[in-house]
MMTF fields as JSON, N, C-alpha, C and O atoms, coordinates in Angstrom:
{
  "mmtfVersion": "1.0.0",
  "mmtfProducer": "UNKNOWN",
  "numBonds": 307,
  "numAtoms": 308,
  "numGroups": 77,
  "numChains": 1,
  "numModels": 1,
  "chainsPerModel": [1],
  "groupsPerChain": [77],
  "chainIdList": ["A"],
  "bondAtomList": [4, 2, 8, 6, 12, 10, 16, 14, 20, 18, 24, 22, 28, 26, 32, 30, 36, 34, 40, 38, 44, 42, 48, 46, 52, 50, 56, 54, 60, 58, 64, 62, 68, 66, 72, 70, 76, 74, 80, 78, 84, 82, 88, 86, 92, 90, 96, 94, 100, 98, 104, 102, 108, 106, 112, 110, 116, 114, 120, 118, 124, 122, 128, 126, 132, 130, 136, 134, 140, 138, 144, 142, 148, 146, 152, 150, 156, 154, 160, 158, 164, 162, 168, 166, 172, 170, 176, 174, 180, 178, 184, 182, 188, 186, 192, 190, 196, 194, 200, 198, 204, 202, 208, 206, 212, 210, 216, 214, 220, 218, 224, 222, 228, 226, 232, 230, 236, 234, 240, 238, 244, 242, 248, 246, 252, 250, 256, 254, 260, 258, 264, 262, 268, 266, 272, 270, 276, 274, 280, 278, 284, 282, 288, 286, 292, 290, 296, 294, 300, 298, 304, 302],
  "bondOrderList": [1, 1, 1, 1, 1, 1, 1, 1, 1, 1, 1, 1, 1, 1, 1, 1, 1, 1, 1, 1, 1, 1, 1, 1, 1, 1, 1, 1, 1, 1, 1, 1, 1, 1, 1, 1, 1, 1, 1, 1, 1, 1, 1, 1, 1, 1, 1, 1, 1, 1, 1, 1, 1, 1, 1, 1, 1, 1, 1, 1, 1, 1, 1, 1, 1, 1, 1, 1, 1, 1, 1, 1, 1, 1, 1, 1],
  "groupList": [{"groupName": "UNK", "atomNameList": ["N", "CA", "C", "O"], "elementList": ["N", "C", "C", "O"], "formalChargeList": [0, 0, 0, 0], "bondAtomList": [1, 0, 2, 1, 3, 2], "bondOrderList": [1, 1, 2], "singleLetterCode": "X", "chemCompType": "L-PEPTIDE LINKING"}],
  "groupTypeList": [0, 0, 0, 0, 0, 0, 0, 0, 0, 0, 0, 0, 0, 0, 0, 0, 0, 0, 0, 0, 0, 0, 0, 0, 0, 0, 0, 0, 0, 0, 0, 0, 0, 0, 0, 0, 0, 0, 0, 0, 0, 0, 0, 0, 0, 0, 0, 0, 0, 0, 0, 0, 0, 0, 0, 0, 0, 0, 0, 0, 0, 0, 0, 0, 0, 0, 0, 0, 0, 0, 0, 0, 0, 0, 0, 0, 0],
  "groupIdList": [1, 2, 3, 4, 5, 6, 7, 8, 9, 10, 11, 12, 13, 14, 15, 16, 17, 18, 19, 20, 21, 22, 23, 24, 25, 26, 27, 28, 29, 30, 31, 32, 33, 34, 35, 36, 37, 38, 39, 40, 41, 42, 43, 44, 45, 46, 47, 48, 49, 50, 51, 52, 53, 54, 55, 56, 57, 58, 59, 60, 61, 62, 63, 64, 65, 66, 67, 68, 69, 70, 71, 72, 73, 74, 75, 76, 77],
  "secStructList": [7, 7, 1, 7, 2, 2, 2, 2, 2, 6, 2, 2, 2, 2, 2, 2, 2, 2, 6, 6, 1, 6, 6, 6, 6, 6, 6, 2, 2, 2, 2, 2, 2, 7, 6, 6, 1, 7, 2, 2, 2, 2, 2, 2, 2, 2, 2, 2, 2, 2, 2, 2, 2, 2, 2, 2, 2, 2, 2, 2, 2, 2, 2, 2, 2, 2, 2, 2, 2, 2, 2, 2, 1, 7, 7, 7, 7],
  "xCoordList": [0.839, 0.0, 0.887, 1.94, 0.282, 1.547, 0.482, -0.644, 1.924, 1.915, 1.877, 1.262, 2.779, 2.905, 2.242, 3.043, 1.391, 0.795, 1.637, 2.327, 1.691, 2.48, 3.599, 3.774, 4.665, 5.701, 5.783, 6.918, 4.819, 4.576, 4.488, 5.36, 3.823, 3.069, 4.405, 4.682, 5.259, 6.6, 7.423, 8.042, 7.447, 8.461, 8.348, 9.212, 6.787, 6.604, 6.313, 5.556, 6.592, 6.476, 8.462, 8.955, 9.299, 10.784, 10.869, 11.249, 10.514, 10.691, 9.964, 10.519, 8.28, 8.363, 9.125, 9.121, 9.945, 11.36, 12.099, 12.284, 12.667, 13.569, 13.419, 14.381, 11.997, 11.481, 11.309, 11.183, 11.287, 11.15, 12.048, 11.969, 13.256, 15.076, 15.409, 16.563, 15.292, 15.813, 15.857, 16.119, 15.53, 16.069, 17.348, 17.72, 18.184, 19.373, 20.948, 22.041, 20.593, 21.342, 21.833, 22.884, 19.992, 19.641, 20.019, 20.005, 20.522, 21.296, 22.565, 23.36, 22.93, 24.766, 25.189, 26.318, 24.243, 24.609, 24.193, 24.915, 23.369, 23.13, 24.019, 24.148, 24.908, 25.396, 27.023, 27.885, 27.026, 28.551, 29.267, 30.473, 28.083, 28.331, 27.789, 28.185, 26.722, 26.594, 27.725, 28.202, 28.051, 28.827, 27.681, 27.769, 26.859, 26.09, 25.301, 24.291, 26.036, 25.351, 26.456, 27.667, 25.828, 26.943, 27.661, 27.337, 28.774, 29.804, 29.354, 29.753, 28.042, 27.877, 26.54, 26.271, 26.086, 25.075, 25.931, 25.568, 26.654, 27.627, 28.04, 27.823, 28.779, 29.076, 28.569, 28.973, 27.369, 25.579, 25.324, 25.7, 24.698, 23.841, 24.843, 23.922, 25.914, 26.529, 26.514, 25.875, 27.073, 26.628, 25.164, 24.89, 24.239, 23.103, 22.863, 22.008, 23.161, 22.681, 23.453, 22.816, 24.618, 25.188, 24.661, 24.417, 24.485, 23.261, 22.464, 22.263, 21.948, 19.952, 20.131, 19.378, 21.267, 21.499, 21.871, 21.719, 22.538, 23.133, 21.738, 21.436, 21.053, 19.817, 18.989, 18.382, 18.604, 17.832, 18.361, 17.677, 19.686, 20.024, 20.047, 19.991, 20.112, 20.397, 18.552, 18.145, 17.683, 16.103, 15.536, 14.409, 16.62, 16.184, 16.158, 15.425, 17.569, 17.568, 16.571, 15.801, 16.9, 15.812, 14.752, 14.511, 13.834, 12.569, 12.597, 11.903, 13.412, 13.03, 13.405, 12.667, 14.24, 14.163, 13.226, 13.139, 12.462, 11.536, 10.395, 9.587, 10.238, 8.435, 9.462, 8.907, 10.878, 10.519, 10.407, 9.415, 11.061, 10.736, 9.531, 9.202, 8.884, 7.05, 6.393, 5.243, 7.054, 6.668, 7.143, 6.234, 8.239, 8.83, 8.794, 8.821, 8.723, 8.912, 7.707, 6.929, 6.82, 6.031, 5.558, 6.455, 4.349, 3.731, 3.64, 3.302, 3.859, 4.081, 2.799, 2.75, 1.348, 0.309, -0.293, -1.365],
  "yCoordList": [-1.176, 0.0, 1.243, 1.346, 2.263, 3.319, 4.466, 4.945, 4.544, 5.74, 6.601, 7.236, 7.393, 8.808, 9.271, 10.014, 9.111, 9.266, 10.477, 10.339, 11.975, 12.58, 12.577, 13.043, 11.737, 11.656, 10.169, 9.782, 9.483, 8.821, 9.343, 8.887, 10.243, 11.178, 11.948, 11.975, 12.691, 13.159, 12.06, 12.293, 11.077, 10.318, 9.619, 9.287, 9.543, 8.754, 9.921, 9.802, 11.155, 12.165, 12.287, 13.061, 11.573, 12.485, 10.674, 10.701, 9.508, 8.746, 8.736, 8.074, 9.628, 10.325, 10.93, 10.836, 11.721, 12.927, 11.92, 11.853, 10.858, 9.682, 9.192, 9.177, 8.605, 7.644, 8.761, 8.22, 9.839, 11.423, 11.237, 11.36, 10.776, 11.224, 9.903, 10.102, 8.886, 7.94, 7.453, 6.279, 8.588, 8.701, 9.29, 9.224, 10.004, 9.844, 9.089, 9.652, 7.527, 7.002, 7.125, 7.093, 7.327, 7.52, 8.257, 7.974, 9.473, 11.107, 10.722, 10.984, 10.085, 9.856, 9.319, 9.588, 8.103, 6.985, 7.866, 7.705, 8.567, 8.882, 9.998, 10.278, 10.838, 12.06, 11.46, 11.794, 10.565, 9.848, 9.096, 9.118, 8.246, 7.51, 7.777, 7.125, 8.978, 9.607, 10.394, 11.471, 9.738, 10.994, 12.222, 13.423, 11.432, 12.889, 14.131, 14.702, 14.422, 15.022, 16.674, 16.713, 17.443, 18.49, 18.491, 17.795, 19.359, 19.248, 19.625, 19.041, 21.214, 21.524, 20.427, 20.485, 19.696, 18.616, 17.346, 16.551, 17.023, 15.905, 16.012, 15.253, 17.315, 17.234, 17.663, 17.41, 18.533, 18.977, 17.717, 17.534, 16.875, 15.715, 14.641, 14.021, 14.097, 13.292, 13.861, 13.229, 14.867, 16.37, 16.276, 16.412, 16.081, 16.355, 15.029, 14.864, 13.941, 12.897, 12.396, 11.674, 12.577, 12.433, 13.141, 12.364, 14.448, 15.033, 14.187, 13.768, 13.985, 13.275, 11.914, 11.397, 11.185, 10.171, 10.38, 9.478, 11.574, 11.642, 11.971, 11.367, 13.068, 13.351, 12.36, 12.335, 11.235, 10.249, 9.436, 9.137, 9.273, 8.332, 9.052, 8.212, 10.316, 11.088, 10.772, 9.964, 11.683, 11.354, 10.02, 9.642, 9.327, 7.66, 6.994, 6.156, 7.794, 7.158, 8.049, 7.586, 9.121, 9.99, 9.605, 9.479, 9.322, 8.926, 7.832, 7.759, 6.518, 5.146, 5.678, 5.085, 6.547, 6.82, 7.395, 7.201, 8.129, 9.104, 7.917, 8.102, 7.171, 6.08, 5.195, 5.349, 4.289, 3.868, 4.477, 4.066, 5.586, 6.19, 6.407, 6.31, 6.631, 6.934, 5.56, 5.602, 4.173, 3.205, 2.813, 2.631, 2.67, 2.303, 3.711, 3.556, 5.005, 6.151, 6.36, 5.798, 6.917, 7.022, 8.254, 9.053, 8.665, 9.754, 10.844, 10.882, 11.643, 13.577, 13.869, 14.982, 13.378, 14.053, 13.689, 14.196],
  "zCoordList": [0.0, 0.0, 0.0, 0.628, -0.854, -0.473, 0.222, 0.088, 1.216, 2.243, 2.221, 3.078, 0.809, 0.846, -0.671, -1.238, -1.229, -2.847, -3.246, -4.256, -2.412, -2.759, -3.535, -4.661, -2.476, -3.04, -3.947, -4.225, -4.327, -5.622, -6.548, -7.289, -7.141, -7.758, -8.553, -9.752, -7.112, -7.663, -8.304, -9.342, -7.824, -8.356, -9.869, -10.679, -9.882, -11.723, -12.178, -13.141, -11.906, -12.794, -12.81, -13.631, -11.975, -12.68, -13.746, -14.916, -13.156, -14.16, -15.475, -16.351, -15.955, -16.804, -17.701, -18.928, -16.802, -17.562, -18.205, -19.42, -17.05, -17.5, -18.653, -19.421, -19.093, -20.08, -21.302, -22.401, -21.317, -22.219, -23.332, -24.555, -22.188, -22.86, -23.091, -23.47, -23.14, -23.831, -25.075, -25.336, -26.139, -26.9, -27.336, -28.508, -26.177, -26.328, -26.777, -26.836, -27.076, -27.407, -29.08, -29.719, -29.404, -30.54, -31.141, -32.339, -30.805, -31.334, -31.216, -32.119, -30.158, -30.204, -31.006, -31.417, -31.668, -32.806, -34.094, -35.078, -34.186, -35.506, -36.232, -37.424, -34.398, -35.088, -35.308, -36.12, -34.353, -34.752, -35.772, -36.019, -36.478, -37.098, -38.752, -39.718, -38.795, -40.152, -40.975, -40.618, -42.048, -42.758, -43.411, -43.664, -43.488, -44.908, -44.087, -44.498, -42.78, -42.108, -41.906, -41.689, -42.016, -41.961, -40.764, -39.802, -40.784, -39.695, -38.088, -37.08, -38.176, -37.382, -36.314, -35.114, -37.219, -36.759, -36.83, -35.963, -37.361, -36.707, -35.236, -34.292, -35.324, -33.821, -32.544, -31.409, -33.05, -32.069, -31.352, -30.194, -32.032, -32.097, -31.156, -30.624, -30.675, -30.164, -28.768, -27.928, -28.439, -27.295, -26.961, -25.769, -27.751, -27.161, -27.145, -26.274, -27.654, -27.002, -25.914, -25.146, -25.648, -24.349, -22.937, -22.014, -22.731, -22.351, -21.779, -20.639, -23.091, -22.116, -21.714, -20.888, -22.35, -21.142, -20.226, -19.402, -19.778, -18.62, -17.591, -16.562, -18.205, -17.198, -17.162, -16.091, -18.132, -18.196, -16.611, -15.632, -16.841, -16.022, -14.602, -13.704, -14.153, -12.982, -12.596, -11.761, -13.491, -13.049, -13.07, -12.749, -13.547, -12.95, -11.882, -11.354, -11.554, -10.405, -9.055, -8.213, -9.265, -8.341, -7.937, -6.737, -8.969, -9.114, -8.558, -7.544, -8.989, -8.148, -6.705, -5.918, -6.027, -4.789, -4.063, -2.851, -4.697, -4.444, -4.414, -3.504, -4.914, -5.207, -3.853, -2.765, -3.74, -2.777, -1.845, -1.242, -1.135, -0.12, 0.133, 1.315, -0.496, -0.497, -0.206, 0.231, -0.417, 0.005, 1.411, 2.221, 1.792, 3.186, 4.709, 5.93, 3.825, 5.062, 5.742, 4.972, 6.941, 7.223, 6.765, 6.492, 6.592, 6.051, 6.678, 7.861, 6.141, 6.955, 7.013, 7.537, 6.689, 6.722, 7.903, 8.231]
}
């Protein structure tokens, strides 16, 4: 049963964000490994997909902390 809906609520909303950006791998591979892509989007696109994995993976983990804590902590209300 969860205890704190609140901080449920927060938490599948940052694993939301998480699941947003995982298309990041997708930009790193496409800007790295395309030649027919101009120079300034060759090297944009690897940068920005490095990026959103990085936040993918930071609001991943947040979020699973945030839903369990909301399962095991006792409730502030």
């Amino acid at each position: 049963m969860i205890l704190d809906k609140k901080k449920f609520r927060k938490g599948i909303k940052k694993i939301g964000v998480a699941i947003a950006l995982l298309p990041g791998p997708i930009l790193f591979v496409a800007g790295s490994h395309n030649d027919n892509l101009s120079a300034i989007i060759k090297f944009s696109l690897p940068i920005i997909g490095v990026i959103c994995m990085a936040i993918s993976l930071i609001m991943g983990i947040i979020g699973l902390k945030i839903i369990l804590s909301s399962f095991f902590e006792k409730p502030n209300e």
